[in-house]
C-alpha positions as CSV (number, residue, x, y, z in Angstrom):
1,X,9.2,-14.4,-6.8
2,X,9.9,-14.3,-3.2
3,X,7.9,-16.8,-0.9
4,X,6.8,-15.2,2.9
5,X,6.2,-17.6,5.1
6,X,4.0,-15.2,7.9
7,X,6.5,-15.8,10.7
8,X,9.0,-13.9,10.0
9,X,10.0,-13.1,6.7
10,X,10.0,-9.7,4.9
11,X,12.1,-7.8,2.5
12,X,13.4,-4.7,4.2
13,X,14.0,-2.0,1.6
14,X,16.8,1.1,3.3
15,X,15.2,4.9,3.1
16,X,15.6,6.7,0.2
17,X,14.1,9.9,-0.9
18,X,12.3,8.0,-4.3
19,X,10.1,6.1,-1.4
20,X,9.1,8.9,0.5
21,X,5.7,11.0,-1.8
22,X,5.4,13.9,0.5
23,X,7.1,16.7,2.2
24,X,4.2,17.5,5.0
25,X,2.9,19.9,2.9
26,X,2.4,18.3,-0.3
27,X,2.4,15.1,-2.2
28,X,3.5,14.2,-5.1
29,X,2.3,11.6,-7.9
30,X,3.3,8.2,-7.6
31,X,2.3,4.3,-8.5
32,X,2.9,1.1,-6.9
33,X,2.6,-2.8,-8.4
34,X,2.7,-6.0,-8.0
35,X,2.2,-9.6,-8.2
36,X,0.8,-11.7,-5.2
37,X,-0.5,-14.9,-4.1
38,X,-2.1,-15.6,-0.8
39,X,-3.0,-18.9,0.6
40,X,-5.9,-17.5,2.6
41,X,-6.5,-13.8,1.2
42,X,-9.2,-13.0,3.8
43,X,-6.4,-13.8,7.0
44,X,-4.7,-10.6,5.0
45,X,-1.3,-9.6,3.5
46,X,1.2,-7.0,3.6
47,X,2.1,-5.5,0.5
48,X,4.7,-2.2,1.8
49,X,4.8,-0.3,4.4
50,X,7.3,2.1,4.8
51,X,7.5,3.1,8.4
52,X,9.1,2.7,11.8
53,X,8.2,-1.1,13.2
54,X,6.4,-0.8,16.9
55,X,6.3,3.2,16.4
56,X,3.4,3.6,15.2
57,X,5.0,6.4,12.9
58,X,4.8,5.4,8.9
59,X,4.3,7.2,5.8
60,X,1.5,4.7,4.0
61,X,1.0,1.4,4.0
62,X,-0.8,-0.8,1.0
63,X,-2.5,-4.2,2.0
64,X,-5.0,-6.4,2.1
65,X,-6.8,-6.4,5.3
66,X,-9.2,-8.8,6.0
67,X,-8.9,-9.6,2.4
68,X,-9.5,-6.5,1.4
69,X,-7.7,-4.0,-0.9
70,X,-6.4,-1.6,1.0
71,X,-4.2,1.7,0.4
72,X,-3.4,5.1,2.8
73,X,-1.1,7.8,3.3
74,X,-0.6,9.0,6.9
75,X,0.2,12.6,8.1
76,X,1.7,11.6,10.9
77,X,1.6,15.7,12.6
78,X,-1.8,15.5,12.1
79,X,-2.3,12.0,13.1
80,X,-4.9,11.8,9.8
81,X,-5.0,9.6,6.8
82,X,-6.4,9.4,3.6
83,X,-6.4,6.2,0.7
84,X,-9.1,4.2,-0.8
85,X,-10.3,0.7,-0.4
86,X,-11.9,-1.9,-2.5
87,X,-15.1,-3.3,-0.3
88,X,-14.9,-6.8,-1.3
89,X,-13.4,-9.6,0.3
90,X,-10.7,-11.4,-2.6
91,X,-11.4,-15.0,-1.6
92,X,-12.3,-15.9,-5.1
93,X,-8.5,-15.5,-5.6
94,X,-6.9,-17.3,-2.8
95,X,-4.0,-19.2,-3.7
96,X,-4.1,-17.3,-7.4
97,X,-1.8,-14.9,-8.4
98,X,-3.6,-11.3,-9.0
99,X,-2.0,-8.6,-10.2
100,X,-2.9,-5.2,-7.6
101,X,-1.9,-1.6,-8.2
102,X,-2.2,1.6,-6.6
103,X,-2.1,5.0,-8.3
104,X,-2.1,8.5,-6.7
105,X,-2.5,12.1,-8.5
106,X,-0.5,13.8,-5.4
107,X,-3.9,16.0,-4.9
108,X,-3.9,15.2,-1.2
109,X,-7.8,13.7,-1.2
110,X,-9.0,10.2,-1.2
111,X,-10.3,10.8,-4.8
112,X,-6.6,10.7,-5.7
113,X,-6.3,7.4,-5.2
114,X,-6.7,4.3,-7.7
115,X,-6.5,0.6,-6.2
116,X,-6.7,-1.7,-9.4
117,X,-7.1,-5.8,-9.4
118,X,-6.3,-7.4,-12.4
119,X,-5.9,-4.2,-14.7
120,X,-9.0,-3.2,-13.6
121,X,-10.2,0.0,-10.9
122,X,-11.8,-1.3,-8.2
123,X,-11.9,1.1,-5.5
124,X,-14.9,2.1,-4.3
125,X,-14.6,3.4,-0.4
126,X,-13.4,5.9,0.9
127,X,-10.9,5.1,3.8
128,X,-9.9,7.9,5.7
129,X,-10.3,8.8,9.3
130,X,-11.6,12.2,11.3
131,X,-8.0,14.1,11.3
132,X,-6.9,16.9,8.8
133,X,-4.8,15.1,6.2
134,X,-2.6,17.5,4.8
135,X,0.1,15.4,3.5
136,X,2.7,12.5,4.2
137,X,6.0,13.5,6.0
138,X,9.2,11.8,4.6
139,X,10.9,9.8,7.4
140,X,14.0,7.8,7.7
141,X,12.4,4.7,8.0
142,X,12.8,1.8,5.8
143,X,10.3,0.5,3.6
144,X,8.9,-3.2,4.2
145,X,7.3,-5.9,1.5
146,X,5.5,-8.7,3.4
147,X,5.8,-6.9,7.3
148,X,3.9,-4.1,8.5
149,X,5.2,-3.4,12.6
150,X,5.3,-6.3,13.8
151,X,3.1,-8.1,12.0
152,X,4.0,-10.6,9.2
153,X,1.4,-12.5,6.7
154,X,2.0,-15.4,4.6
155,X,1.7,-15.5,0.7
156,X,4.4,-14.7,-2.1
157,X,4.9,-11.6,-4.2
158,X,6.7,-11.1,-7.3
159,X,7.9,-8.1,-9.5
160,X,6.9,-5.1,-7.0
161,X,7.2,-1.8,-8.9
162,X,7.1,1.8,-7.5
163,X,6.7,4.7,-9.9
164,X,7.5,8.4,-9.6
165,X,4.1,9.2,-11.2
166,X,0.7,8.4,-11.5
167,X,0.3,5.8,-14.2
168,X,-2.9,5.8,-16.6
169,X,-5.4,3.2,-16.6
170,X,-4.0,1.6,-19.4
171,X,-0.3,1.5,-18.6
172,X,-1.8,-0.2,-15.2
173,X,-3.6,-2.6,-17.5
């Protein structure tokens, strides 16, 4: 596992096309695991992001804001994003390891979208914004585990997956 101590360590991860799930006018399946720990879940955590530090220009980012679990695309031409949200604050699990996974049908609505805690969905909110999400653009930025900007949080991660499709509930589980 790798230990991030919220000063200023992150694993930087170089562009590739198998990180980037959209073309700007479609997106494709994909899935994204892994194991973390956090201290104090409700001061947040940073799980990817995969954009441009201090640009303000990124394809998604999944995390734990305020504690709560958190994924969204961008469409960065449209300034508009899309992604789901679990509404309760994970306090009951800080400094526990919990096992959190996204999963996304490509379909370009929030619906698409599948945030899972401990093998288990538990999205329930909507998180989108009031642009026209079309879909993610590919960029050439790298893709970050424990950073998202600027900004870095502490707690530890371990065996962080990305998959090329969407994965069923049970292969989550």
């Amino acid at each position: 596992y790798y230990r991030f101590d919220g000063s200023n360590d992150f694993i930087e991860i170089a562009d590739s096309a198998h990180l980037s799930f959209g073309d700007g006018t479609n997106d494709s399946p994909f899935s994204m695991s892994a194991w973390i720990n956090v201290e104090d879940v409700s001061d947040g955590f940073y799980i990817i992001n995969k954009g441009i530090p201090g640009s303000g220009t990124h394809e998604y980012l999944f995390y734990l804001p305020s504690g709560k679990l958190t994924f969204y695309a961008y469409d960065q031409s449209a300034s508009a994003y899309i992604g789901r949200q679990y509404d309760n604050v994970l306090t009951s699990f800080d400094g526990s390891w919990i096992h959190v996974a996204v999963t996304y049908s490509g379909s370009g609505a929030n619906s698409g979208f599948k945030l899972y805690l401990n093998g288990v969905q538990e999205d329930d909110t909507d998180f989108t914004n009031d642009g026209s999400y079309e879909a993610m653009e590919a960029d050439t930025a790298a893709a970050t585990l424990g950073r998202y900007d600027t900004s870095y949080k502490e707690g530890s991660m371990a065996d962080f997956k990305i998959h090329n499709l969407e994965l069923s509930a049970t292969e989550v589980k």
